[in-house]
C-alpha positions as CSV (number, residue, x, y, z in Angstrom):
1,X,10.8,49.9,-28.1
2,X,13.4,52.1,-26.7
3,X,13.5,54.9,-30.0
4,X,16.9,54.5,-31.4
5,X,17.4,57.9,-33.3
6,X,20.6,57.3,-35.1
7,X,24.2,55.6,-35.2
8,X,26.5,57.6,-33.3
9,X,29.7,55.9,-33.9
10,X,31.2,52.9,-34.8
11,X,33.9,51.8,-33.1
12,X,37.2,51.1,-35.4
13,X,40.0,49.5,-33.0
14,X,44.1,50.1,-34.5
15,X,47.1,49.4,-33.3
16,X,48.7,52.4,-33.9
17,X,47.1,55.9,-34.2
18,X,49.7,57.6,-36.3
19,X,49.2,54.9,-38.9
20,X,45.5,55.1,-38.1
21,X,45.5,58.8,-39.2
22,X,47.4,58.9,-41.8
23,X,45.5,56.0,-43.5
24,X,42.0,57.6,-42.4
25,X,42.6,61.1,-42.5
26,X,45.1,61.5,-45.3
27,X,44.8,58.6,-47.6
28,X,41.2,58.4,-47.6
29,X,40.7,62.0,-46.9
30,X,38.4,61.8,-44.4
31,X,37.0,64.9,-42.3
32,X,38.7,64.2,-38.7
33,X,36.5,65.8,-36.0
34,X,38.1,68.8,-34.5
35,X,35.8,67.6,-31.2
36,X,37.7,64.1,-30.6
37,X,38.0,63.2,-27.3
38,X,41.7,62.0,-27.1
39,X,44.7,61.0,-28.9
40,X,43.9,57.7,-28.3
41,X,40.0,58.3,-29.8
42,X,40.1,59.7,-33.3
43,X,36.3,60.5,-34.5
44,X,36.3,61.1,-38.7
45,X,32.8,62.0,-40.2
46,X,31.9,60.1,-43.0
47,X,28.5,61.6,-44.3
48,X,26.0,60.5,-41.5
49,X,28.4,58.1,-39.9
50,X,30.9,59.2,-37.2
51,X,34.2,56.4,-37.5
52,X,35.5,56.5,-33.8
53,X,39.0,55.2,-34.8
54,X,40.5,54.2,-30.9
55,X,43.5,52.3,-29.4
56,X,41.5,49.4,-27.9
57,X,44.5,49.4,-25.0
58,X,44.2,52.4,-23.5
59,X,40.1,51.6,-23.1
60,X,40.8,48.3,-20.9
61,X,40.0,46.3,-24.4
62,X,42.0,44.0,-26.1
63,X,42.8,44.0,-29.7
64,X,41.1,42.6,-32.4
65,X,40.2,43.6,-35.8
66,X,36.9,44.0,-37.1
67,X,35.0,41.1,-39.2
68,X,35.4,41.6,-42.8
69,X,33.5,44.0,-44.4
70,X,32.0,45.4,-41.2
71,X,32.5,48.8,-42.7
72,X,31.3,49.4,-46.5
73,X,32.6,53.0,-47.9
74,X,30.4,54.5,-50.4
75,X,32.4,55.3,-53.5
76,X,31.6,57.2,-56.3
77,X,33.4,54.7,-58.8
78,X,35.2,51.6,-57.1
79,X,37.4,51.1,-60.1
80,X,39.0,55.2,-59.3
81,X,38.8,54.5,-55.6
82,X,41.0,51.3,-56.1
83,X,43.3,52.9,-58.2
84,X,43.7,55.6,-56.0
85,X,44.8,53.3,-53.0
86,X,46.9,51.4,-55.1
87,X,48.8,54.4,-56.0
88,X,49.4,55.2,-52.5
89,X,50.8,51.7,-51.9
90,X,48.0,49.8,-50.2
91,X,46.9,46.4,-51.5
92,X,42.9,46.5,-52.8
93,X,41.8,42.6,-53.5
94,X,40.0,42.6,-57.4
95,X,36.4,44.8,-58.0
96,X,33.8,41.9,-58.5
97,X,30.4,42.6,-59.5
98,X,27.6,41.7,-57.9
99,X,25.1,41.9,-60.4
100,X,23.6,45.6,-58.7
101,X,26.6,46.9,-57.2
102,X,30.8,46.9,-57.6
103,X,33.2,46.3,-54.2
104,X,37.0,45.7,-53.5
105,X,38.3,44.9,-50.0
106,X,41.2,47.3,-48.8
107,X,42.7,46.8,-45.6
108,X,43.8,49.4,-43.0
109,X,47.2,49.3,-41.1
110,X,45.8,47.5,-38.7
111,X,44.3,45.0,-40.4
112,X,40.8,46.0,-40.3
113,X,38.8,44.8,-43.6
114,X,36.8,47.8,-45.0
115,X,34.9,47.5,-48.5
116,X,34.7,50.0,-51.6
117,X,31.5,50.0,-52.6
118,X,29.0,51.6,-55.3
119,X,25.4,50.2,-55.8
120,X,24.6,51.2,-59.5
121,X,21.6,49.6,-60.0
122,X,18.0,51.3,-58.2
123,X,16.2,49.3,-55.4
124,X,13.0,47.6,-56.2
């Protein structure tokens, strides 16, 4: 075993930063990280997640967005949270209910899929 502690970021590649931070930052009001590396490497602190938003280029990477849902955003109430982005004139697919939880799909600018999502219903 090699003792893995803790996530310490993921990785979130965009096309364009300014986009990327407005979207991150200012539409869903994330906390940027005053420590970020670069202009090109964006970290925002999402509870005990770090969201290392980066320009794949400028890292000798190619561009590609994530697989669907590879990020799921804890939400008080998915219903507000879609509203909310709709209001600011971003697209959020229809809240479906899963039986123990609600989601919606938003995407970023650059295409990445992230979910809204609020478990209401207690583990076993």
């Amino acid at each position: 075993m090699i003792d893995v502690e803790r996530v310490d970021f993921i990785r979130v590649p965009v096309t364009d930063m300014d986009e990327a931070n407005r979207f991150y930052g200012e539409v869903l009001g994330l906390e940027r990280n005053p420590n970020s590396p670069g202009d090109d490497w964006v970290e925002y602190e999402v509870g005990n997640v770090t969201l290392a938003v980066m320009t794949p280029h400028t890292h000798d990477d190619e561009f590609m967005p994530l697989p669907p849902a590879t990020i799921a955003l804890h939400v008080h109430d998915v219903a507000v949270a879609k509203t909310k982005l709709e209001s600011a004139g971003l697209e959020v697919d229809e809240m479906w209910d899963s039986g123990v939880c609600h989601g919606a799909g938003v995407s970023d600018p650059a295409g990445n899929r992230l979910l809204l999502h609020h478990r209401y219903a207690p583990h076993e």
